[in-house]
C-alpha positions as CSV (number, residue, x, y, z in Angstrom):
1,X,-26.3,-14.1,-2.0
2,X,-24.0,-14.3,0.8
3,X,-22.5,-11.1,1.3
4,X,-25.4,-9.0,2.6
5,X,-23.4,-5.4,3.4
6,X,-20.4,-3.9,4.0
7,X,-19.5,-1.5,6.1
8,X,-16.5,1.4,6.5
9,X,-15.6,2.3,10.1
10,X,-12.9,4.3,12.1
11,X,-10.4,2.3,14.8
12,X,-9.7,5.5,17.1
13,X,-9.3,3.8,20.7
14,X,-10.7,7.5,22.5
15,X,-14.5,6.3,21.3
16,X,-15.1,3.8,23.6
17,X,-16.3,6.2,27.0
18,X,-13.5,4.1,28.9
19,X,-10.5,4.8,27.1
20,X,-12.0,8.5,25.9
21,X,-13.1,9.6,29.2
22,X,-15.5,12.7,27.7
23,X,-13.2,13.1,24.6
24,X,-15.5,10.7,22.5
25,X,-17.9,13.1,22.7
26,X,-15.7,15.3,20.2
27,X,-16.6,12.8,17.8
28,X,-20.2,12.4,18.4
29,X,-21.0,12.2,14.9
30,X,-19.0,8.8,14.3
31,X,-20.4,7.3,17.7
32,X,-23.6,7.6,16.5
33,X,-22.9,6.2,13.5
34,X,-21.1,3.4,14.3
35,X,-23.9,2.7,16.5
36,X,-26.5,2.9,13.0
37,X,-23.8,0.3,11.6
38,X,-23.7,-2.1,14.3
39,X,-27.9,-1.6,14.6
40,X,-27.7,-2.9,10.9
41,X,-25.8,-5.5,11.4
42,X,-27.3,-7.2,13.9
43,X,-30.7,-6.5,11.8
44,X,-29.3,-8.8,9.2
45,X,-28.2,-11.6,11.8
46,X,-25.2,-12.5,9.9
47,X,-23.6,-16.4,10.4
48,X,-20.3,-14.3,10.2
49,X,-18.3,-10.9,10.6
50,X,-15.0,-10.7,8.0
51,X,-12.9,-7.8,9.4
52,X,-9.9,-6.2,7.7
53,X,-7.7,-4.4,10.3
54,X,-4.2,-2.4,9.3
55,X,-3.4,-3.6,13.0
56,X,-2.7,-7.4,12.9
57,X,0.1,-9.0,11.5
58,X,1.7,-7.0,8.8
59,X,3.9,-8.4,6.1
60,X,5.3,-6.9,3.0
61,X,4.5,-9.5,0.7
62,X,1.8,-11.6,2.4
63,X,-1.8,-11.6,3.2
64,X,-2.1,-12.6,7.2
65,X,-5.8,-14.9,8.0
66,X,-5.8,-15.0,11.9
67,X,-5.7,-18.9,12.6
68,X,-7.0,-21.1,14.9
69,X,-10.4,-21.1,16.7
70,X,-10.6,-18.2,18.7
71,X,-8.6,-15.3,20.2
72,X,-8.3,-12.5,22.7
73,X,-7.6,-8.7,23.2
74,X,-8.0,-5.7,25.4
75,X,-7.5,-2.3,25.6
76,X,-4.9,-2.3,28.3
77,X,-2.5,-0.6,26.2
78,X,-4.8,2.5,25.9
79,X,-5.5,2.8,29.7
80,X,-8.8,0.9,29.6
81,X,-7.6,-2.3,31.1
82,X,-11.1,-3.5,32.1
83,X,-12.0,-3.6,28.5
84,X,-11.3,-6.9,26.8
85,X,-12.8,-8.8,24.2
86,X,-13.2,-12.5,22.9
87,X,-14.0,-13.5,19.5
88,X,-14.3,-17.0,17.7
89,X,-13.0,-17.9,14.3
90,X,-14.8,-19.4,11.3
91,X,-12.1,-21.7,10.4
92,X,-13.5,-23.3,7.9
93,X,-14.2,-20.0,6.1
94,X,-10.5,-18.8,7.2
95,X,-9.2,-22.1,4.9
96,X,-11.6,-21.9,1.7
97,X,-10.5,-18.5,1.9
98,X,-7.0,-19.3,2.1
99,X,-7.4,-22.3,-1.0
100,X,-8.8,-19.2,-3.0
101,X,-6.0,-17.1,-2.5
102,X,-3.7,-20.0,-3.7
103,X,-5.7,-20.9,-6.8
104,X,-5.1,-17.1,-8.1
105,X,-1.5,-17.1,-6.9
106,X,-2.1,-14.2,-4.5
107,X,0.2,-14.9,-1.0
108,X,-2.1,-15.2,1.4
109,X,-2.6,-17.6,4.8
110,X,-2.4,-18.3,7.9
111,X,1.6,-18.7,8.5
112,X,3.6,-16.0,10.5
113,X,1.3,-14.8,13.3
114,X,3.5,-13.0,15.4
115,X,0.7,-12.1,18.0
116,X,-2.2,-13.9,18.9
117,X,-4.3,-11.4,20.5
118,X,-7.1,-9.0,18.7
119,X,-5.7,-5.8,17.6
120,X,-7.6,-2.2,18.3
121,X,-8.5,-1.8,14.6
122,X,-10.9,-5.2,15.3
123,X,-11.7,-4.5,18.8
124,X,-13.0,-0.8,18.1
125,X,-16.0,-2.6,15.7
126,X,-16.2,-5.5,17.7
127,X,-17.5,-2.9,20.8
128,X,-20.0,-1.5,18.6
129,X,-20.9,-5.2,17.3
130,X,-20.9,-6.5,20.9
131,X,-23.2,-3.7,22.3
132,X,-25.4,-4.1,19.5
133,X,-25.7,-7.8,20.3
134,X,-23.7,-9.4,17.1
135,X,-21.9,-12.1,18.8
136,X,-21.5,-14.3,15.2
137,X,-18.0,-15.9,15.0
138,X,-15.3,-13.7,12.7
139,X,-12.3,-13.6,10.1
140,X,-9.8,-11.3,10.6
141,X,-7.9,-10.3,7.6
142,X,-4.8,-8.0,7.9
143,X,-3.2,-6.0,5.1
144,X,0.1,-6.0,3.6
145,X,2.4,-4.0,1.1
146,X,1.0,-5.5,-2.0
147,X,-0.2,-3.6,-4.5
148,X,-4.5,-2.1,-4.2
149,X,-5.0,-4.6,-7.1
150,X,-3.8,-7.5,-5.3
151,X,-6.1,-6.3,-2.3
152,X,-8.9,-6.1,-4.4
153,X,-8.6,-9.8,-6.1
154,X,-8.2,-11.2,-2.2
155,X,-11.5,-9.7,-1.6
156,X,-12.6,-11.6,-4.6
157,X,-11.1,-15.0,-3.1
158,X,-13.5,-14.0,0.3
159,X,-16.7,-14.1,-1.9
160,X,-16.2,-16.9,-3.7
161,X,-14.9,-18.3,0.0
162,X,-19.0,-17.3,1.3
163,X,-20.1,-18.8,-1.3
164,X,-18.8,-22.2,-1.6
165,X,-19.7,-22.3,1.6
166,X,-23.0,-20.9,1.8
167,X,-22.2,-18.4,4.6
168,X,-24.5,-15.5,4.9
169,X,-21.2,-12.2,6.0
170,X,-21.0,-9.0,6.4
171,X,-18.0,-7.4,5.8
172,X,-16.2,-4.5,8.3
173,X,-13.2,-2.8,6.6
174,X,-11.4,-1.0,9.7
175,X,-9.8,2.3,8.8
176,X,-8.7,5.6,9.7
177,X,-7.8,8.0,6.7
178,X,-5.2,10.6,6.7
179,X,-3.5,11.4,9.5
180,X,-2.2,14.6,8.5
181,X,-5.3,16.9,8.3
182,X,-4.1,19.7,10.6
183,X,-1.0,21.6,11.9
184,X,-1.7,21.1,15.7
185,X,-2.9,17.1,15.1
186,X,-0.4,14.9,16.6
187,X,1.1,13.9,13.0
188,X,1.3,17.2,11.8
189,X,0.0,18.2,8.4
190,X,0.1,17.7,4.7
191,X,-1.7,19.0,2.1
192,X,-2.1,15.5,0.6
193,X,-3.8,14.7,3.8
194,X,-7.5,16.7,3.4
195,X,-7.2,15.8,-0.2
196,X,-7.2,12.5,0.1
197,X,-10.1,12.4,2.5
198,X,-12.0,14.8,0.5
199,X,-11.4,12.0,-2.4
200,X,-11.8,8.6,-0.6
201,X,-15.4,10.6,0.9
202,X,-16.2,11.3,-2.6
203,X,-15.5,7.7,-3.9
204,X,-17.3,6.1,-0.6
205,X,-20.7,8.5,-1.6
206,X,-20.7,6.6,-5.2
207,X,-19.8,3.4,-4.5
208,X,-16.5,4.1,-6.7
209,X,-14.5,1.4,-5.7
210,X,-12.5,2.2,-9.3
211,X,-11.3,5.7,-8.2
212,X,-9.8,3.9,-4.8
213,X,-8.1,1.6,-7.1
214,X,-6.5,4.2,-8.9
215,X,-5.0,5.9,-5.9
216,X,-1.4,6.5,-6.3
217,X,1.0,5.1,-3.3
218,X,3.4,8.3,-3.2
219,X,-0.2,10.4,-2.9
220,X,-1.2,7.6,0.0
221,X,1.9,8.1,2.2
222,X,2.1,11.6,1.6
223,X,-1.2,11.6,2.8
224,X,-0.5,8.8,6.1
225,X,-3.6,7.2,5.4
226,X,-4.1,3.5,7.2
227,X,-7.3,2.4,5.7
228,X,-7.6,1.9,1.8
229,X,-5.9,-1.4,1.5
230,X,-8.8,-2.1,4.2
231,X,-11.1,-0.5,2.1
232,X,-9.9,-2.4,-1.0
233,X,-10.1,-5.8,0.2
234,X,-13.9,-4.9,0.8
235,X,-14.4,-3.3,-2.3
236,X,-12.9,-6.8,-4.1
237,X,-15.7,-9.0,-2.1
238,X,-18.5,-6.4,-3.2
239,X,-16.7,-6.9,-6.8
240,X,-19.9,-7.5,-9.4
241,X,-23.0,-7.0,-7.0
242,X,-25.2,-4.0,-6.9
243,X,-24.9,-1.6,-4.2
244,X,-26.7,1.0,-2.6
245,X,-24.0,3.5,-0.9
246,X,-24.3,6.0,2.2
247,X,-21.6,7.9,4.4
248,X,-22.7,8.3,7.3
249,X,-20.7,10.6,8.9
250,X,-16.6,12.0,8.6
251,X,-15.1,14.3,10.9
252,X,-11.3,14.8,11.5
253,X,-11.2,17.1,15.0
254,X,-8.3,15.1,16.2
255,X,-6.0,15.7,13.0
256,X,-7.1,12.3,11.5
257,X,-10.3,11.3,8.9
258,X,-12.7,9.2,10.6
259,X,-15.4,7.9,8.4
260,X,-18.6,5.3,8.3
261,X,-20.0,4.3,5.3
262,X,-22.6,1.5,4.4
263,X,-22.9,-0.2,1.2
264,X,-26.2,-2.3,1.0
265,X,-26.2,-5.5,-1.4
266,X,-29.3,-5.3,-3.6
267,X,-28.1,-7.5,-6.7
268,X,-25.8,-8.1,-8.8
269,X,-24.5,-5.6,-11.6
270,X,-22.1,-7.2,-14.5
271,X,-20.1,-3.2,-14.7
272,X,-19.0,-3.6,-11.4
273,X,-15.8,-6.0,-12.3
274,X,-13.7,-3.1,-11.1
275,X,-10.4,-5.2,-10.6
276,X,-10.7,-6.7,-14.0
277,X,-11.8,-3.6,-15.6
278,X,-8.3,-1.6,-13.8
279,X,-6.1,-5.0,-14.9
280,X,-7.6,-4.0,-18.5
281,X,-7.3,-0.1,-18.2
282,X,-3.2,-0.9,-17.1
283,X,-2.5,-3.0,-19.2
284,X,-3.4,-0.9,-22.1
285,X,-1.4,1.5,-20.2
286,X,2.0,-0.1,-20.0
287,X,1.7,-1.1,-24.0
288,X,1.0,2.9,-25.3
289,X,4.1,3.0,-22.4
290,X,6.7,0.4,-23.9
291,X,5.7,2.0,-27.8
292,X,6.5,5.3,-25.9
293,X,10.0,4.1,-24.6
294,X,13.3,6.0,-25.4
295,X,16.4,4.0,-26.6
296,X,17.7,4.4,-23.0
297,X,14.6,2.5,-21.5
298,X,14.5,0.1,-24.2
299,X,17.8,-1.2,-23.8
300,X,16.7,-1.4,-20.2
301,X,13.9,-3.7,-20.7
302,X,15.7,-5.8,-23.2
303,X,18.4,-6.7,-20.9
304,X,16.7,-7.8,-18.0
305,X,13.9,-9.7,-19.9
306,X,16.8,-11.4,-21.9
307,X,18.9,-12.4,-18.7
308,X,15.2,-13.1,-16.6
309,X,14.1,-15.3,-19.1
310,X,17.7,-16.8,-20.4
311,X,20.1,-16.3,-18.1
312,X,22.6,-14.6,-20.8
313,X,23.5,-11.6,-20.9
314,X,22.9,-9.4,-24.5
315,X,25.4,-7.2,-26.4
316,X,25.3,-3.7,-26.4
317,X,22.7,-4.0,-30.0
318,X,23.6,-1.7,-33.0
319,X,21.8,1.3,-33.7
320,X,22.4,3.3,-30.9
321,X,22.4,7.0,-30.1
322,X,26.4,7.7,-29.9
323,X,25.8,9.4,-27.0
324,X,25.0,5.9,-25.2
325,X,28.0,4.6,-26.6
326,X,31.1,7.2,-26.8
327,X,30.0,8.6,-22.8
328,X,30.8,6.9,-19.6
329,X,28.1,7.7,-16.6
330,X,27.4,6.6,-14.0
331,X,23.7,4.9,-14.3
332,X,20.5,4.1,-11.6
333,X,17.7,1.4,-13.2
334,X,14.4,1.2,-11.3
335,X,11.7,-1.4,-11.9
336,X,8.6,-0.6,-10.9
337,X,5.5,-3.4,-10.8
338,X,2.0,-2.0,-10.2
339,X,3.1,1.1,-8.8
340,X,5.4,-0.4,-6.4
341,X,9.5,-0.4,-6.4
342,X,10.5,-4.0,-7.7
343,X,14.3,-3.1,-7.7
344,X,16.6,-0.1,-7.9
345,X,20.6,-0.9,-8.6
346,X,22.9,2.0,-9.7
347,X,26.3,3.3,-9.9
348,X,27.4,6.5,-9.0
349,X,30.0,6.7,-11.6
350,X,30.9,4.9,-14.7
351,X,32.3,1.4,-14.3
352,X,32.0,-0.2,-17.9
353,X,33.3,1.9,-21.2
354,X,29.7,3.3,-22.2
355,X,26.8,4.4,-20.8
356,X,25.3,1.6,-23.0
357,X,27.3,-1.1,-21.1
358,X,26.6,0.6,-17.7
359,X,22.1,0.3,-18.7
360,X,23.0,-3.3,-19.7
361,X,24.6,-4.2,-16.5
362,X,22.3,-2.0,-14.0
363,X,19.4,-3.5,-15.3
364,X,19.8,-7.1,-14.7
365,X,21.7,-6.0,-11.4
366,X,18.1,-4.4,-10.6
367,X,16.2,-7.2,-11.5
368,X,18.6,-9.9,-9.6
369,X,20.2,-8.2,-7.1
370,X,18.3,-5.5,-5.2
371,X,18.6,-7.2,-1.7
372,X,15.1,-5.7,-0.5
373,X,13.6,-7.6,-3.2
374,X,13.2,-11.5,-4.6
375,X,14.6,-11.7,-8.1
376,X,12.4,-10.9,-11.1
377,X,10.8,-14.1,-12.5
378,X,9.2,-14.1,-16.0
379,X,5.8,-14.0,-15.6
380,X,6.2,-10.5,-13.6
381,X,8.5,-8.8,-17.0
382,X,4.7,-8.1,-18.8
383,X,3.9,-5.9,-15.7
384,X,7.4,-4.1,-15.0
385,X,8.2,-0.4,-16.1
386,X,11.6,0.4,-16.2
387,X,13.4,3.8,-15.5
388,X,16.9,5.3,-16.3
389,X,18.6,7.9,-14.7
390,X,21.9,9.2,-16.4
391,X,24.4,11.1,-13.4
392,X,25.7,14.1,-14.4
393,X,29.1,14.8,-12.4
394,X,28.6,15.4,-8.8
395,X,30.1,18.4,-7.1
396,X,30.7,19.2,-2.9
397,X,28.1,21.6,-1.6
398,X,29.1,23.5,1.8
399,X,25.4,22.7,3.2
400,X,21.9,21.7,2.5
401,X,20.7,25.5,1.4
402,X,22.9,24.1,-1.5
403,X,20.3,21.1,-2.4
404,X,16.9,21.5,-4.1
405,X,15.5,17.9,-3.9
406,X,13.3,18.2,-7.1
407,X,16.6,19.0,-9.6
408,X,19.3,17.3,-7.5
409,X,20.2,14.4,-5.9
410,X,22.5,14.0,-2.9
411,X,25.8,11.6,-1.8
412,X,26.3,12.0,1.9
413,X,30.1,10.4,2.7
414,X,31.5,9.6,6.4
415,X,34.5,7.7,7.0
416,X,34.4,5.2,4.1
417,X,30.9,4.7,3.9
418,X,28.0,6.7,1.5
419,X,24.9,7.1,0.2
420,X,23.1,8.2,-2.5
421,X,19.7,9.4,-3.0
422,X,18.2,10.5,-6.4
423,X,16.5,13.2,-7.1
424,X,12.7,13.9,-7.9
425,X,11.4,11.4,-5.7
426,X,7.8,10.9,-4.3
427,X,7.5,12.3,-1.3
428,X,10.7,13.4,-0.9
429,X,9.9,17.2,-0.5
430,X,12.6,19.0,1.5
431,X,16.6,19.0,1.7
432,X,16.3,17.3,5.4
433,X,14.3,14.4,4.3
434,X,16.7,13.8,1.4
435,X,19.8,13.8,3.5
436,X,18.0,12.0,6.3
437,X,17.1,9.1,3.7
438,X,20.6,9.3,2.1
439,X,22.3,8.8,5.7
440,X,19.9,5.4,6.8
441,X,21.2,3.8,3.3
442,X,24.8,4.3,4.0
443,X,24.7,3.5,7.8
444,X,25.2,6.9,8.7
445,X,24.0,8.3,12.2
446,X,21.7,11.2,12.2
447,X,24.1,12.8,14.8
448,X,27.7,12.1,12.7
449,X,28.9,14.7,10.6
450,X,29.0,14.3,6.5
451,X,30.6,15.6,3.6
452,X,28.1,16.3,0.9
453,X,27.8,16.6,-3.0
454,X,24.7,17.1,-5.1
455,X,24.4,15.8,-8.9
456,X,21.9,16.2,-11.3
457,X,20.5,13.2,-13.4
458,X,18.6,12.8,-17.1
459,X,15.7,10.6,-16.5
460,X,14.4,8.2,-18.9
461,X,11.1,7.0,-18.2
């Protein structure tokens, strides 16, 4: 078995003594067990380290492998610059990994390094590693803005990486948790943020990598967590092996989670597939969804999959409510993909003759034309949800006491240009935030004055 434990740990620059000057001893708890980690490690006298880090190169859409043989890093940038660290890269693990990744079709590799050196979220372990006396060669893996699923299966791709090539690993997934535990923390504080700690904790005790899988990205960013993705890509590697679990400490003093966790390999365990399991559980999901959908939705869906898939563009079908066909509205399609915004194209009035005509044309706008996004291709229309939102007329308000972000949405206008911003939308909690949002879409400086109206939408979901 080549994965022989993996292992949970903070990034927080203050715990090494030079860059914390007394204030690691504030979290004494996670320096001694980061210490019990590293002690393990170097028990097991791995042939090599795999580190996930949030901290290396960072793409939206891609999974970055640090290339080449070897890199540097210090902590310069944190007022320690005596402290520096040198690693080497297993490069021939860095490219089975990478073959993997392209035989499941997951975009991963080695392109796009935008900065050599090691990043604080791999030099914080590698202290603890080097003062232990691990000096085995590494991988560094960064994260990306994929979806936790697509995490998980790139774990997968490391295993099956260890084992084609017969490496004995341990695997460090670098992480902090929320950030926003406490009022006076330097983030401030949301009450997503102990929540999430207190359930991450909770699925680190059992070894549930299916409850970190489940977590919801609205709940995540509410929360300003940095770690699960990390935490996932771990989880993936550990996929279908037996585990013995232990936390081994969490504090937060600082305003943000720290916690250490060890998961011991003792075998292997056939209902542990928790990525395949969570593809199953969601696509079961999405088909009681599509039975569930409203003619508004429906229409939806069968545009975009006919235009996606043909290239023409359908009729507005019979047997419609009226409604869709005798008003004119102005109409906002989403497409979401495994929890994740796919595309969003709307119109903030009516510029066809029926709200019909104004779904049809949205939709394949959405799929096709979001410019944040690559088009939709058609083997991604089995995992898309689609959304409607109907506008209601919008009317001027005198201020933002006017808005409630949960009922309305908002149009902020200044000298020719706008921007809209729906309502109801994760994370999107006060007036400010919904203006503030509304203004970076139209170009809109935070300082320039605005006219706004408000509007209230029927969502189809």
């Amino acid at each position: 078995m080549s994965l022989l434990a993996a292992f949970i740990v903070p990034h927080p620059p203050l715990i090494v003594p030079a860059v914390g000057k007394g204030q690691e001893r504030s979290i004494s708890s996670t320096v001694a067990a980061y210490r019990e980690v590293a002690g393990r490690v170097f028990s097991l006298h791995p042939e090599v380290v795999i580190i996930s880090t949030p901290h290396s190169t960072v793409y939206a859409d891609y999974l970055h492998l640090s290339p080449g043989p070897r890199a540097e890093g210090g902590l310069g940038q944190f007022g320690a610059s005596g402290v520096r660290f040198s690693a080497e890269y297993d490069e021939p693990l860095v490219e089975a990994i990478s073959g993997f990744a392209r035989k499941e079709r997951i975009p991963a590799g080695t392109l796009g390094e935008r900065n050599k050196a090691l990043d604080h979220g791999t030099m914080i372990p590698l202290h603890f590693l080097r003062e232990a006396g691990v000096v085995a060669p590494i991988v560094r893996i960064s994260l990306s803005g994929l979806s936790n699923l697509v995490h998980y299966r790139f774990g997968q791709c490391v295993a099956r990486a260890l084992e084609k090539l017969g490496r004995r690993a341990v695997f460090v997934a670098s992480g902090d948790l929320s950030h926003k535990l406490t009022t006076d923390g330097p983030y401030g504080f949301s009450p997503q943020g102990p929540e999430f700690d207190r359930r991450v904790v909770e699925a680190m005790k059992k070894g549930d990598f299916a409850a970190m899988l489940a977590f919801d990205d609205s709940f995540c960013e509410s929360a300003a967590e940095c770690g699960l993705r990390s935490f996932l890509i771990m989880a993936g590697a550990l996929d279908g092996l037996a585990l013995t679990p232990e936390v081994l400490s969490y504090e937060g003093p600082f305003g943000v989670g720290y916690a250490v966790a060890a998961f011991s390999v003792t075998g292997n365990d056939s209902t542990r597939h928790f990525g395949a399991q969570y593809a199953e559980e969601e696509a079961e999901r999405l088909r009681i969804r599509r039975e569930k959908e409203d003619p508004y939705v429906r229409l939806a869906r069968k545009s975009l999959e006919s235009f996606v898939t043909t290239g023409q563009r359908i009729a507005i079908p019979s047997g419609l409510p009226e409604e869709m066909l005798s008003r004119r509205a102005g109409v906002f399609v989403s497409l979401h993909r495994e929890g994740k915004l796919r595309g969003c194209i709307g119109t903030t009035g009516p510029t066809t003759g029926s709200v019909a005509a104004e779904i049809i044309r949205n939709a394949i706008h959405a799929a096709t034309e979001d410019p944040r996004f690559d088009p939709v291709t058609p083997e991604e229309l089995a995992d898309l949800e689609c959304h409607v939102d109907v506008l209601g007329p919008s009317e001027p308000i005198a201020s933002m006491a006017e808005l409630e972000p949960k009922r309305y949405g908002v149009i902020v206008r200044n000298r020719g240009k706008s921007g809209l911003l729906l309502p109801d939308l994760p994370g999107v909690d006060t007036a400010e935030e919904q203006v503030a949002i509304a203004r970076r879409k139209a170009g809109i400086g935070e300082h320039e004055s605005v006219a706004l109206e408000r509007f209230e939408v029927v969502r189809h979901q």
